[in-house]
C-alpha positions in Angstrom: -27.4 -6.7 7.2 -25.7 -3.2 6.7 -23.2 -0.8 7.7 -21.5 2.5 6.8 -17.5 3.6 7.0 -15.3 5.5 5.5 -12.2 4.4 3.3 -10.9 4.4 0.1 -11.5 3.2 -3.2 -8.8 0.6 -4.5 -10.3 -1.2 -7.7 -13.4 -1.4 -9.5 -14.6 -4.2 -12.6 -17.7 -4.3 -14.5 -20.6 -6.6 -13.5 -23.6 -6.8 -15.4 -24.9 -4.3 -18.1 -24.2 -0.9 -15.7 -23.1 -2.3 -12.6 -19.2 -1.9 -11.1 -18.2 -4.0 -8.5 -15.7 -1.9 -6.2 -13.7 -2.9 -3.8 -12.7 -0.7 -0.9 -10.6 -0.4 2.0 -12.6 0.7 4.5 -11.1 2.0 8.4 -13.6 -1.0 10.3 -14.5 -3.5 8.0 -10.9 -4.2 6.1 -10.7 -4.5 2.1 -14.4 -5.1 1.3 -16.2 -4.9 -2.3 -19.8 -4.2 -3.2 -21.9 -3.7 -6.0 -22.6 -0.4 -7.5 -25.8 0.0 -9.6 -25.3 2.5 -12.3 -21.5 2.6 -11.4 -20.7 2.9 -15.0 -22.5 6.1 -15.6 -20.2 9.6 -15.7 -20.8 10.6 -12.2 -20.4 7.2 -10.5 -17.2 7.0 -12.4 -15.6 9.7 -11.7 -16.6 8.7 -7.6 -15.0 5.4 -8.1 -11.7 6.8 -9.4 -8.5 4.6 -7.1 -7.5 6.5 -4.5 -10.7 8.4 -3.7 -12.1 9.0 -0.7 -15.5 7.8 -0.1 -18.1 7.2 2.6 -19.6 3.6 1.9 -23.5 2.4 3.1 -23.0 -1.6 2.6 -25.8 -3.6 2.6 -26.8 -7.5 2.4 -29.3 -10.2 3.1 -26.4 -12.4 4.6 -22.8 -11.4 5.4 -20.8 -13.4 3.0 -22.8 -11.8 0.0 -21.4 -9.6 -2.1 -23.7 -7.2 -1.3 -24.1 -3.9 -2.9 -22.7 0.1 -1.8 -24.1 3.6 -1.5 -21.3 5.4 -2.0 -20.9 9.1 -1.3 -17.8 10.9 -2.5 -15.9 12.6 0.3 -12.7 13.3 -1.4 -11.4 13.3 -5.2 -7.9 12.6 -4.6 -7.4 11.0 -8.5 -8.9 14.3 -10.1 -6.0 15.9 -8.1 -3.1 14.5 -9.8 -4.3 13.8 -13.5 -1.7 16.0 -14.2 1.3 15.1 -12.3 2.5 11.3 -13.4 4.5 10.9 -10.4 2.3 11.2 -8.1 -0.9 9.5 -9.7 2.0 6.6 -10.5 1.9 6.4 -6.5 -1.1 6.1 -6.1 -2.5 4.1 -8.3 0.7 1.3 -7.1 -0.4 1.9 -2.9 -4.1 1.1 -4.0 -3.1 -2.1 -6.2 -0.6 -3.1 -3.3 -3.5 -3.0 -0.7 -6.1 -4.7 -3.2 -3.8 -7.6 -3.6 -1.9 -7.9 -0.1 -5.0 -7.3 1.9 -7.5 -10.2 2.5 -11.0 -10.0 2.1 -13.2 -8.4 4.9 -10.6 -8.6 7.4 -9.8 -5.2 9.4 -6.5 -3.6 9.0 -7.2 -0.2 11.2 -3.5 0.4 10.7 -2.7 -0.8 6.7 -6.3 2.2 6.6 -4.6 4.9 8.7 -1.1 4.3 6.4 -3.0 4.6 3.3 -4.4 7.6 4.3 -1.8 9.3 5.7 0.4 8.4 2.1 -2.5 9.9 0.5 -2.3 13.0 2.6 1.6 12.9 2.1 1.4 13.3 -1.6 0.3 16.8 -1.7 4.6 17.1 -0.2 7.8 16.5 -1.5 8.1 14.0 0.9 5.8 11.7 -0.7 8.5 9.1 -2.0 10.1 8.5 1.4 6.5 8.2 2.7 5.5 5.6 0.4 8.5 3.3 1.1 7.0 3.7 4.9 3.7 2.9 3.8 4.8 -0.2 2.6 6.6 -1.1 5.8 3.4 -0.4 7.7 1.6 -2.7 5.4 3.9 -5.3 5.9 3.4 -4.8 10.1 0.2 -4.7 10.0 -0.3 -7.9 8.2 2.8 -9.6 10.9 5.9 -8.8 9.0 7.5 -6.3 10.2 11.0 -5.4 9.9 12.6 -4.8 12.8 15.8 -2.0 11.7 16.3 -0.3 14.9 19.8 -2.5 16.0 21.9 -4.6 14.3 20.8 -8.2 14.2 24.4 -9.7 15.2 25.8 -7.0 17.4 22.6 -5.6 19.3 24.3 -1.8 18.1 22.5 0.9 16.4 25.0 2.6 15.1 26.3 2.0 11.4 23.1 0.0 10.4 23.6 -0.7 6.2 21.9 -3.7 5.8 18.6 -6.4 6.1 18.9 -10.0 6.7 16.6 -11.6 3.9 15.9 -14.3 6.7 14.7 -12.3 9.3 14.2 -8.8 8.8 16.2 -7.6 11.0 19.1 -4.9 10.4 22.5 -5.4 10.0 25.6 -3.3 10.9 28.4 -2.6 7.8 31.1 -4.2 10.3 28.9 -7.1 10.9 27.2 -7.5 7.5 30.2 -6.5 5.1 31.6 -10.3 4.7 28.0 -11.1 3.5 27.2 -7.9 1.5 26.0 -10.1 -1.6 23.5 -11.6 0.4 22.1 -9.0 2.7 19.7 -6.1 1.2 20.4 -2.6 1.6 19.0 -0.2 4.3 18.2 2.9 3.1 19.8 5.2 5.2 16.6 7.7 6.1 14.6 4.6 7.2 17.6 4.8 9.9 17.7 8.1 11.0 14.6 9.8 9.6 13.6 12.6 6.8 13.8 12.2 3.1 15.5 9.6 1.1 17.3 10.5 -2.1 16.1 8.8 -5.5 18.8 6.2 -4.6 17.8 5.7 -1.3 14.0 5.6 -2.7 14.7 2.7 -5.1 16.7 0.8 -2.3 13.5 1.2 0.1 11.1 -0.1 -3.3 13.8 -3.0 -3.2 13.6 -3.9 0.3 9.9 -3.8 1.0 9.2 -5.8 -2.2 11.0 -8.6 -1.2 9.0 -8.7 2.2 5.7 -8.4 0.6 6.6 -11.1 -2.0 8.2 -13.9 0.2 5.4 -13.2 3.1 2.4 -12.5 1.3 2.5 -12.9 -2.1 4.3 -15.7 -3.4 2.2 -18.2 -0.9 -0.8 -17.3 -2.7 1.2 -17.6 -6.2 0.6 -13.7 -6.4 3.2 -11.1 -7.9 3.3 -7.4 -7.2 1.2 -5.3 -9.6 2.0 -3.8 -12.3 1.0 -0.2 -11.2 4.2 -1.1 -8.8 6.2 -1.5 -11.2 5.6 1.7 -13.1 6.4 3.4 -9.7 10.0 1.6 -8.9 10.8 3.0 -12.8 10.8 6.1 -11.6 13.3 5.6 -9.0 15.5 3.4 -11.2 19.2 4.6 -11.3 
């Protein structure tokens, strides 16, 4: 059995003497890994950097084997921000996210297409805001969505300041303000579009890491990754 796609590399580990097993999130067959013979020589390496963009030739004597890649390098997106933290801190946390909220060789056209487009996004100095989005697409793509366009309790889209922890839906600051303690905040450009400030940033880290760990995580006794981590201290008031 074999097939090509494109996608992007999320996380390699060694196998073997020289191999690297790589794991992928390709736009048709989902978050898949393969084996790479020779992955740990210097030009292999340097293919299989997180975040890059590759074209993937998978191939197998049954489908459920790990199988082993030919990998072509389309795009060096890691080379491109060695030198500015920030931004490599991004993506090194979208690609951990994916590799541990994704399941294995399932397809997730849209979780692809938000990776991408985040990846895109970081060459901009919108790239924070756009990461908090990619996260919320993540989470709708895998059936959690949040649903912030009215106010869970008055049907009004006007005033929106919070999310209900119950059901992801937003809350108005008339409606939610007796219950502030217990709501989470909504960052006010995921209301009306643009850029969030650094506040506004850590808020939307806040929000969709709640989401991913009640719906995804914790059910598989997982935690968010580090690499996530490093990113939200960036943002930290």
């Amino acid at each position: 059995m074999e097939w090509a796609d494109d996608g992007v590399v999320l996380a390699t580990r060694p196998l073997g003497e020289n191999g690297i097993v790589a794991s992928v999130l390709t736009a048709a067959h989902g978050r898949h890994a393969g084996l790479v013979h020779g992955g740990t020589g210097k030009e292999k390496r340097g293919i299989l950097q997180a975040g890059n963009a590759v074209r993937v030739a998978w191939r197998g004597r049954l489908a459920e084997q790990l199988g082993s890649f030919r990998v072509e390098l389309l795009h060096s997106h890691a080379a491109a921000y060695f030198d500015d933290p920030a931004r490599l801190a991004a993506l090194s946390a979208a690609c951990a996210v994916a590799e541990i909220a994704l399941p294995d060789r399932e397809p997730h056209a849209a979780a692809h297409a938000a990776l991408v487009a985040l990846i895109e996004a970081l060459a901009s100095e919108a790239w924070p805001s756009v990461y908090v989005h990619w996260e919320l697409a993540l989470l709708r793509d895998l059936g959690y969505g949040l649903d912030l366009g009215a106010c869970a309790a008055t049907g009004a889209n006007d005033g929106l300041a919070y999310v209900s922890p119950k059901s992801g839906r937003a809350v108005s600051m008339s409606a939610g303000e007796p219950y502030r303690d217990k709501l989470l905040a909504l960052p006010h450009f995921l209301v009306t579009g643009g850029e969030g400030t650094r506040t506004e940033i850590f808020q939307g880290l806040a929000l969709t890491a709640f989401f991913l760990d009640r719906h995804v995580l914790a059910p598989h006794h997982q935690s968010l990754p580090a690499a996530r981590a490093r990113l939200v201290d960036r943002f930290r008031p």
